[in-house]
Legacy VTK file of the C-alpha trace (Angstrom):
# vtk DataFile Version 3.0
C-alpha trace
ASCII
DATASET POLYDATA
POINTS 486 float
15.509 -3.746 30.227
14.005 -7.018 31.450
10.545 -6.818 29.013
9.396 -10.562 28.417
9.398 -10.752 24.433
8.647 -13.760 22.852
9.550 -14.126 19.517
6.653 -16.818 17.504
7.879 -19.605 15.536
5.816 -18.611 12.853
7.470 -17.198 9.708
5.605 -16.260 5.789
8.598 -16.177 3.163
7.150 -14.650 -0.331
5.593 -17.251 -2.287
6.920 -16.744 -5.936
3.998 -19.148 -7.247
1.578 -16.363 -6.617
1.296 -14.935 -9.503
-1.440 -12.392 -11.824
-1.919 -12.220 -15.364
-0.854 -8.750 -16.623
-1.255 -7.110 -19.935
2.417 -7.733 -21.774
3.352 -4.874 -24.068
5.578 -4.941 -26.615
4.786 -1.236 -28.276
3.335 -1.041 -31.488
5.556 -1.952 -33.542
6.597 -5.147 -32.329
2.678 -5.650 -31.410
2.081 -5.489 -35.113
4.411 -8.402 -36.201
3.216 -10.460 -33.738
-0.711 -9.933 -34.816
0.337 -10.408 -38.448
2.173 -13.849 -37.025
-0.723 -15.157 -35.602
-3.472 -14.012 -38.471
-1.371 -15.968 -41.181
-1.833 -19.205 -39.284
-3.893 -22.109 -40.267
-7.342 -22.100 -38.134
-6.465 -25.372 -36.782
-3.218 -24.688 -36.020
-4.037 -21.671 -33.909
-6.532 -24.087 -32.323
-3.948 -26.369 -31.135
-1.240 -23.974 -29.679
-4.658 -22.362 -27.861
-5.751 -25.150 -26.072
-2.001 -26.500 -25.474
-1.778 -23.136 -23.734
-4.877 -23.379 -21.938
-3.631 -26.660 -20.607
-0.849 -25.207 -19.197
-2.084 -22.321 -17.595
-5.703 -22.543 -16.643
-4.757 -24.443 -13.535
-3.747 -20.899 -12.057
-7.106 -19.166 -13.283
-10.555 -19.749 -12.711
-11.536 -17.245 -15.761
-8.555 -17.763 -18.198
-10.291 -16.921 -21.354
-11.999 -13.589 -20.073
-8.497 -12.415 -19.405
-7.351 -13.374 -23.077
-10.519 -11.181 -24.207
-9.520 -8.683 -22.022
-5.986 -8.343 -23.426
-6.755 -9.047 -26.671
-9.174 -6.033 -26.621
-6.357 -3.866 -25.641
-4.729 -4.334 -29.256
-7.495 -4.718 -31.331
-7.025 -1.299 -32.434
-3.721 -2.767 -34.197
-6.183 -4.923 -36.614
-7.909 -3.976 -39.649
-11.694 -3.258 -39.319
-12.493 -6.373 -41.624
-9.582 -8.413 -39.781
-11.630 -7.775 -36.650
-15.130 -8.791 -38.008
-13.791 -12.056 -39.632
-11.659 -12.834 -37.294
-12.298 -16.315 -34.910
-12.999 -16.822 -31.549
-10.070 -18.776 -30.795
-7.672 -16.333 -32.531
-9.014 -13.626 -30.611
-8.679 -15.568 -27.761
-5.027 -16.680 -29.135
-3.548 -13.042 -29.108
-5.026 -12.117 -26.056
-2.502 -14.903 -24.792
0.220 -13.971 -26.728
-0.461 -10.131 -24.909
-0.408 -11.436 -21.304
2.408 -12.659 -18.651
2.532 -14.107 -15.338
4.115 -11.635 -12.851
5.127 -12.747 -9.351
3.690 -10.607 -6.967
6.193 -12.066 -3.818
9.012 -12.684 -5.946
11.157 -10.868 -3.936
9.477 -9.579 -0.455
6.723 -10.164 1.566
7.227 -7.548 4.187
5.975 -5.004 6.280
3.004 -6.209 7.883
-0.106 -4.966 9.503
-2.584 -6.453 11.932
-6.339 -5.502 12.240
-9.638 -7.268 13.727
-11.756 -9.361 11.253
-15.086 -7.202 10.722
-16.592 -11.221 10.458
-15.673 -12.821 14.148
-18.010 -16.203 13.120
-15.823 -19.116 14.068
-13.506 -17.437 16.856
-14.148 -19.334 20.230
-14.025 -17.851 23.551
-9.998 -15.680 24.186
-9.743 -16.153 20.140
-9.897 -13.509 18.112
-9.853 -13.948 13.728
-7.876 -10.902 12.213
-6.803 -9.953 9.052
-2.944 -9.321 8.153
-1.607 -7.198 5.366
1.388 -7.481 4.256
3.826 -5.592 1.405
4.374 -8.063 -1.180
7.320 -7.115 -4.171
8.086 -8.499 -7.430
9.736 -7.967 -10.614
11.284 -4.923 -10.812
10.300 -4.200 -7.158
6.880 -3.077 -7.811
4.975 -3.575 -4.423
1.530 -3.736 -3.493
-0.819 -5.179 -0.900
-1.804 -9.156 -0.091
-3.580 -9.873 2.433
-3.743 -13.463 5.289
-6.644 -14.429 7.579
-5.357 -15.452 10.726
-6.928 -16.764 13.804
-5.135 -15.719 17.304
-5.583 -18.326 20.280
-6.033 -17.831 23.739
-2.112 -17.656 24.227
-1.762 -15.164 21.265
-0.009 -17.387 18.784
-1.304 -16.630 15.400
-2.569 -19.352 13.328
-3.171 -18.949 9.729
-5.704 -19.739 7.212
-4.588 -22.116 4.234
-3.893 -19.348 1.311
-5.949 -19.768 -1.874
-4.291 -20.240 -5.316
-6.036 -18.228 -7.603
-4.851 -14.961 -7.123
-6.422 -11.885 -8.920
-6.560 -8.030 -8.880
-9.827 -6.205 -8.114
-11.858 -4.751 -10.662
-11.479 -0.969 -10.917
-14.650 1.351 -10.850
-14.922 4.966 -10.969
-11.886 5.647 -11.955
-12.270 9.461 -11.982
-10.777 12.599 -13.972
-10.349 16.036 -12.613
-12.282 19.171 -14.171
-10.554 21.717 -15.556
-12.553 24.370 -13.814
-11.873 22.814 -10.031
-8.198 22.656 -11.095
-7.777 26.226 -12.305
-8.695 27.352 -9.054
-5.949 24.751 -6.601
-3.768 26.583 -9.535
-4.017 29.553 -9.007
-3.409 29.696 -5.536
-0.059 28.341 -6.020
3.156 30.819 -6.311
4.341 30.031 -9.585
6.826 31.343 -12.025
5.784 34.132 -14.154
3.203 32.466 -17.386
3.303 29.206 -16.565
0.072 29.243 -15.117
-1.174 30.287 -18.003
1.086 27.638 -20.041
-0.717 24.535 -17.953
-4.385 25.743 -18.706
-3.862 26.549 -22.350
-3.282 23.092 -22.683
-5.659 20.845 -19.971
-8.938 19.379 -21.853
-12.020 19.968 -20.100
-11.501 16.807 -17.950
-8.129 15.114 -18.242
-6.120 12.480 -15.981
-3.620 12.074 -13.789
-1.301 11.054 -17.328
-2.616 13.571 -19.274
-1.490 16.567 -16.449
1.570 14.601 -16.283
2.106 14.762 -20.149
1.175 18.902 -19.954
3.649 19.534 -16.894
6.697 17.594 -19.358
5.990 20.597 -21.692
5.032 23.500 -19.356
7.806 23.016 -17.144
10.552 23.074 -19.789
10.886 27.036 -19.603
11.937 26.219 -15.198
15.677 26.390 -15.280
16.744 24.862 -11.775
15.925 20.930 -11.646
15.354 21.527 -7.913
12.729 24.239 -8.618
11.181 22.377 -11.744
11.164 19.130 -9.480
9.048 20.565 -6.738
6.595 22.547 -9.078
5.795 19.331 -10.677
5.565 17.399 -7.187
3.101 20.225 -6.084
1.259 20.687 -8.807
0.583 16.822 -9.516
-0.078 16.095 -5.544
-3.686 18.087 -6.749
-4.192 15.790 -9.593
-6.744 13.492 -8.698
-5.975 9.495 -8.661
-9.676 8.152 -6.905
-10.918 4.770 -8.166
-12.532 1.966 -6.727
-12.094 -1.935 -6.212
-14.373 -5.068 -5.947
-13.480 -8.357 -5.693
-15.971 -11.336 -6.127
-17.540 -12.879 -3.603
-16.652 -16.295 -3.841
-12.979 -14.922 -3.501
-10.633 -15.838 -0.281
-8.616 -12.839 1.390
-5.541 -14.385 0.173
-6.434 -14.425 -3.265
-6.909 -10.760 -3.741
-4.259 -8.157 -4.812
-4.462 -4.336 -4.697
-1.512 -4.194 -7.227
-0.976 -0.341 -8.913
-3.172 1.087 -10.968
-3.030 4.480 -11.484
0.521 6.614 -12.946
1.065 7.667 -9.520
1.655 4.756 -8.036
3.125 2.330 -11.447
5.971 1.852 -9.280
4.720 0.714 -5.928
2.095 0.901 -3.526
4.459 0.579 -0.062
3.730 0.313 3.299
-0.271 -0.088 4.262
-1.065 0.690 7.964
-4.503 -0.363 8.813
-6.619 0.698 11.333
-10.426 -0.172 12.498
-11.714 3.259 12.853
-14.645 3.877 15.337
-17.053 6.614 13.242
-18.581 9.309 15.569
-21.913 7.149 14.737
-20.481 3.728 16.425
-19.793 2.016 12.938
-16.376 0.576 12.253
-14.451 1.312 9.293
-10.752 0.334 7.664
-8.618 2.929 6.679
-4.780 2.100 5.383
-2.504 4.780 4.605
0.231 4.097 2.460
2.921 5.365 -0.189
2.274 5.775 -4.099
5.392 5.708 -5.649
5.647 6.587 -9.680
9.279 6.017 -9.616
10.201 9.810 -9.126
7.813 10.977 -6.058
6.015 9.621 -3.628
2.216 10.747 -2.764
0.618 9.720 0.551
-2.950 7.774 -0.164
-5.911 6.423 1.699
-7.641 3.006 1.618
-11.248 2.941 2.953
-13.264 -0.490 3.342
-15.572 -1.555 5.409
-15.354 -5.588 4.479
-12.664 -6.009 2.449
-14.140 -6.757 -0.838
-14.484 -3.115 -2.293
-12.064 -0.714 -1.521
-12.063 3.178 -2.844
-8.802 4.925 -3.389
-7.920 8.495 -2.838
-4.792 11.234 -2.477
-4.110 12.807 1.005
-4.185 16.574 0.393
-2.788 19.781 2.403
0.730 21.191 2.910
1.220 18.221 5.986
0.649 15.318 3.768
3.674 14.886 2.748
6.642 11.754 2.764
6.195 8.405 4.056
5.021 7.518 7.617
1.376 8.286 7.937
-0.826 6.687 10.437
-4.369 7.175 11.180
-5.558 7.467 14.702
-8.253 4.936 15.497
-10.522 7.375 16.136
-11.488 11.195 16.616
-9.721 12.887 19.602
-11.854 15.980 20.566
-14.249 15.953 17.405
-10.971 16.293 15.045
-9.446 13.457 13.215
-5.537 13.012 13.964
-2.770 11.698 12.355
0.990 10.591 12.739
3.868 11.995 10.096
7.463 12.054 9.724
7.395 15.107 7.285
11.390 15.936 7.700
12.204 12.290 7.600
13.669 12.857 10.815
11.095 13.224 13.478
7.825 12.716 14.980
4.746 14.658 14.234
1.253 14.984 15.020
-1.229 16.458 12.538
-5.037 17.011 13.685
-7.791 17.777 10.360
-11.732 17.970 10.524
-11.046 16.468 6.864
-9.326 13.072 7.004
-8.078 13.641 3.035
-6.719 17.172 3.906
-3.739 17.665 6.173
-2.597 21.189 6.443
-0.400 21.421 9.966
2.421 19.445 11.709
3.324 20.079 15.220
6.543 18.084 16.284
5.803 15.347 18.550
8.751 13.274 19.768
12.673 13.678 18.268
15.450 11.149 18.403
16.209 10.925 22.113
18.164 7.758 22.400
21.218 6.101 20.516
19.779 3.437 18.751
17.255 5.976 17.514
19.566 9.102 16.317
19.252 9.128 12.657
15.577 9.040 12.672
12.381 8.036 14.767
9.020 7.208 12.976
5.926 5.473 13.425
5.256 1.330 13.264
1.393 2.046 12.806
-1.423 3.217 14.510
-1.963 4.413 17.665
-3.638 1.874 20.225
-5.996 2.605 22.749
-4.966 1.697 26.485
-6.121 2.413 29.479
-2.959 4.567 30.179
-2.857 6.168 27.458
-2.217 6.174 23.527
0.319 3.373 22.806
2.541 3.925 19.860
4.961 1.365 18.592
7.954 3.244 17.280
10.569 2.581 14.939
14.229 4.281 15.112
17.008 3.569 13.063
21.209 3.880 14.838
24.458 3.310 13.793
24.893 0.565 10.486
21.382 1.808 9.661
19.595 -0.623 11.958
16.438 -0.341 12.551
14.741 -1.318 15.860
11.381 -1.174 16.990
10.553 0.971 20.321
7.722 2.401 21.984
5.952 5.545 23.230
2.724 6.685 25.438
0.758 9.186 25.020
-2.108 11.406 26.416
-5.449 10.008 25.688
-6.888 13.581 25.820
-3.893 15.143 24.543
-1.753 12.791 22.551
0.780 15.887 21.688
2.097 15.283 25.226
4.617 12.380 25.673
3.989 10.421 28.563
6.921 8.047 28.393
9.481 6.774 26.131
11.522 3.230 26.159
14.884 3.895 26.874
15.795 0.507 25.514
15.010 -0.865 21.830
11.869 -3.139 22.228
13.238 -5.406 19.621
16.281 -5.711 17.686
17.372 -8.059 14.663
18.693 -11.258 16.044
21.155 -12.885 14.201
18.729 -14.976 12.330
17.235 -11.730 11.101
19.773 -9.467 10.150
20.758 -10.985 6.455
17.601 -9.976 3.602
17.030 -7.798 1.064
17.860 -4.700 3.426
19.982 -5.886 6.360
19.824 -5.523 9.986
16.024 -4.348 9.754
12.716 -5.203 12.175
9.726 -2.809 11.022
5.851 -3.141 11.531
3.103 -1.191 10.079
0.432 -1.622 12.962
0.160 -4.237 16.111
-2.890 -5.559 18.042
-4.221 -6.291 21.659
-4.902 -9.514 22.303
-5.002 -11.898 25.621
-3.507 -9.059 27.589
-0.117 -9.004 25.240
0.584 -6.683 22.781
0.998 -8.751 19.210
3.256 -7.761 16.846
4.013 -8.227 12.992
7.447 -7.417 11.681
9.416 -7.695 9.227
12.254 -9.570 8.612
15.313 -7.143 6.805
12.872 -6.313 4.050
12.410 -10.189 2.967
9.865 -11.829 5.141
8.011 -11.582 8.355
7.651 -13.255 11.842
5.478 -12.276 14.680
6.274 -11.554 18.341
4.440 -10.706 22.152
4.883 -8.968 25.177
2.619 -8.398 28.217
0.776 -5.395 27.812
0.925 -4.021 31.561
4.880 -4.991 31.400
5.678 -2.614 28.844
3.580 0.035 29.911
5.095 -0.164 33.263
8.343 -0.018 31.302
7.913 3.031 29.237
7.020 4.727 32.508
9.983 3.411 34.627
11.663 6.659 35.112
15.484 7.491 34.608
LINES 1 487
486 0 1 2 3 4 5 6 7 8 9 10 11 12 13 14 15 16 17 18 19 20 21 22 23 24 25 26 27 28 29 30 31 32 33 34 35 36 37 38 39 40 41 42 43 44 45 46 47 48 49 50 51 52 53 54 55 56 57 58 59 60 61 62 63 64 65 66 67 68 69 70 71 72 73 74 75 76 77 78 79 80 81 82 83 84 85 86 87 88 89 90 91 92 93 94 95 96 97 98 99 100 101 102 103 104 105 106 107 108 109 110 111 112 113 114 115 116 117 118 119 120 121 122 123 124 125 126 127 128 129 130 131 132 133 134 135 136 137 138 139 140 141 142 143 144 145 146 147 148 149 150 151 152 153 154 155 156 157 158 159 160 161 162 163 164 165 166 167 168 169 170 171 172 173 174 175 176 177 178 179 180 181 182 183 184 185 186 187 188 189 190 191 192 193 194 195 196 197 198 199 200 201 202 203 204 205 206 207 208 209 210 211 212 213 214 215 216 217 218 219 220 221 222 223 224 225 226 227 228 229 230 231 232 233 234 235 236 237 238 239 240 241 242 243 244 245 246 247 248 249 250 251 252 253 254 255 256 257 258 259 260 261 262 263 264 265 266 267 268 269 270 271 272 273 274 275 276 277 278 279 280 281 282 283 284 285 286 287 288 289 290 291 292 293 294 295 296 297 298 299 300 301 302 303 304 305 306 307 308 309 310 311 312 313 314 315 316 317 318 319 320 321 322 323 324 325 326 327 328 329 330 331 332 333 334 335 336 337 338 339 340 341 342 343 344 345 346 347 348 349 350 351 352 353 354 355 356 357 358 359 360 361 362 363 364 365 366 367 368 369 370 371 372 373 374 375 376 377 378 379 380 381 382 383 384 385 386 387 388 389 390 391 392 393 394 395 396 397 398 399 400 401 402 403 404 405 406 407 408 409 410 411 412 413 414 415 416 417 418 419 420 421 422 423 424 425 426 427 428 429 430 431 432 433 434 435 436 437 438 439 440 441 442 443 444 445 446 447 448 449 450 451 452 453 454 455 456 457 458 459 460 461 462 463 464 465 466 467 468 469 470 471 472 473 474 475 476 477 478 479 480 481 482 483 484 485
């Protein structure tokens, strides 16, 4: 295969300096030591240490004492009523420090990148176009969620990036919701379930009661389920219902790179992997962002949705149905014949196409493309969204060969029909080079989405699970190539 890629000399390596105040826990116990350390102190004493800490740390924070009050007001239930009416200012302010951590959001990763057009195009001169890139960043204990890089793309299509702002921070969450008994009896009972346990799960929901709470029910309920396999996919099933909708804002004055979607909610304290962003073209010609991605509590995964329209408040929700399943989901750009359709890899295998007139429910799969060529025999997924050409729907693959490397290919598809296959690189349209094989995960290239621009098709990747780098190829070349017949 003679395709002309050209591989950017741009690379982002995770930036361990980025780093968010979380809440530090150190259970009850422990918790009350602490409190009791700090309440025997002298007032002037616990002045000192405080503003010796704020010296240290309020470089990294614009609002350093709201987060102290924030923290501190997640223990205060470990104090005394009287302690909590006399107590100071700066000793309130004091534990709330004592309760929080720095945690390194690109520690270890920053990976798996996706590329979509800036809503705001102020500033982009004539063949430039400003997008936005997200990216998977991972820290401590490999918890993952989602950063985010301005980028400008010149008439040549070499990406040039915004300086990234130091004072990093996670969105406030808003309507955090529950789910109502009543709604829930009825998903319930139209599961197949073993014989009382139905009964079991509703004896003990509340009224309303969240994601945890179902959780802490299901530990209980599901203790009369023999098989682990069995017991496994009840709770999977049963918790894939469960609702886990909030919402995010971020201030105003805040730069793209200083804002986090980090986990929130039980189902995804683990990780939130692999965002693929799309503009999506509403039937009424407004643009929206959606991102799918993976919510991972540590034992199951559950397929979510991101919708935005600016990037400053984002709402959260679960992908329902019997289709949204595993890892792999990516959102067509638009509708295709009034129906909104989706790409899966429910068997972890192949390729599937899923159509819904409800873009959170997902009932049917039909198989779209299996592993065809060597480099691709173990498995064959999706590297993001669908793109638009003129020839047809343009889908950046990803297959995975012998040594478990994984390549990136590509496919075309019907614009009318995009469950028929219109051609297929024979040939891997990148490979890890030798200076990419050696990261976290060896021997790995993978993208979650690509863009147009300047005639080339532009490309994110990562870089074996540890960084990522950025490549091009002529548009009209490759389509030509995944045409070329055998």
């Amino acid at each position: 295969m003679s395709l002309s890629v050209t591989r950017l000399n741009v690379r982002l390596n995770p930036d361990y300096k980025k780093v968010i105040p979380r809440f530090f826990n150190t259970g009850d116990a422990r918790s009350q030591i602490l409190i009791n350390r700090i309440l025997e102190m002298q007032e002037n004493e616990a002045t000192t240490l405080l503003h010796q800490v704020f010296y240290e740390f309020s470089i990294s924070y614009k609002n350093i004492d709201e987060i102290f009050i924030k923290h501190f007001k997640q223990i205060r239930h470990l104090l005394k009523e009287e302690e909590q009416l006399t107590l100071s200012e700066d000793k309130k302010l004091l534990i709330g420090a004592y309760f929080t951590m720095e945690y390194s959001i690109e520690a270890a990763a920053l990976f798996n990148p996706s590329i979509v057009e800036d809503p705001d195009q102020r500033g982009a001169g004539i063949g430039q176009k400003k997008v936005i890139v997200s990216f998977r960043a991972t820290g401590e204990s490999h918890i993952s969620s989602i950063v985010f890089r301005q980028g400008l793309l010149d008439e040549d299509a070499v990406i040039h990036f915004e300086t990234s702002g130091k004072f990093i921070r996670e969105g406030l969450v808003t309507q955090q919701k529950k789910d109502n008994k009543a709604d829930f009896k009825d998903l319930l009972g139209q599961m197949v379930l073993p014989k009382g346990l139905y009964a079991i799960i509703v004896d003990q929901l509340k009224e309303e009661f969240s994601y945890k709470e179902i959780e802490s029910v299901l530990k209980n309920a599901l203790l009369s389920v023999e098989s682990p396999t069995e017991k496994k996919k009840i709770k999977i099933d049963i918790l894939r219902m469960a609702n886990t909708n909030y919402e995010l804002h971020f201030p105003v004055d805040s730069l793209l790179s200083e804002r986090v979607i980090f986990p929130v909610t039980r189902a995804e304290k683990n990780g939130i992997e692999d965002a693929r962003f799309v503009q999506f073209a509403e039937d009424d010609g407004s643009l929206t962002y959606y991102a799918t991605y993976t919510a991972y509590d540590g034992s199951f995964i559950l397929p979510q949705l991101i919708t935005t329209t600016d990037f400053l408040h984002f709402k959260i929700a679960p992908l329902h149905g019997k289709a949204a399943v595993n890892k792999n989901l990516a959102l067509f750009p638009r509708k295709i014949n009034g129906q909104y359709a989706m790409l899966s890899r429910i068997d972890n295998i192949n390729n599937y196409i899923m159509f819904s007139d409800d873009i959170f429910v997902w009932e049917e799969a039909t198989l779209l493309q299996r592993p065809k060529y060597p480099w691709e025999f173990i498995q064959i997924g999706n590297a993001g969204s669908p793109i638009e050409t003129s020839k047809g729907w343009l889908v950046i693959t990803h297959g995975v060969g012998a040594m478990r490397k994984y390549c990136l290919g590509a496919s075309l598809f019907d614009l009318n029909n995009p469950t028929i296959e219109l051609g297929r690189l024979k040939e891997p349209l990148l490979v890890p080079n030798e200076d990419e094989r050696d990261g976290y995960v060896p021997n790995v290239v993978y993208s979650c989405g690509s863009i147009i621009h300047a005639d080339r098709l532009f490309i994110p990747y990562a870089v074996s699970d540890h960084a990522s780098s950025f490549a091009t190829v002529p548009l009209q070349e490759l389509l030509d190539e995944i045409m070329r017949k055998s």
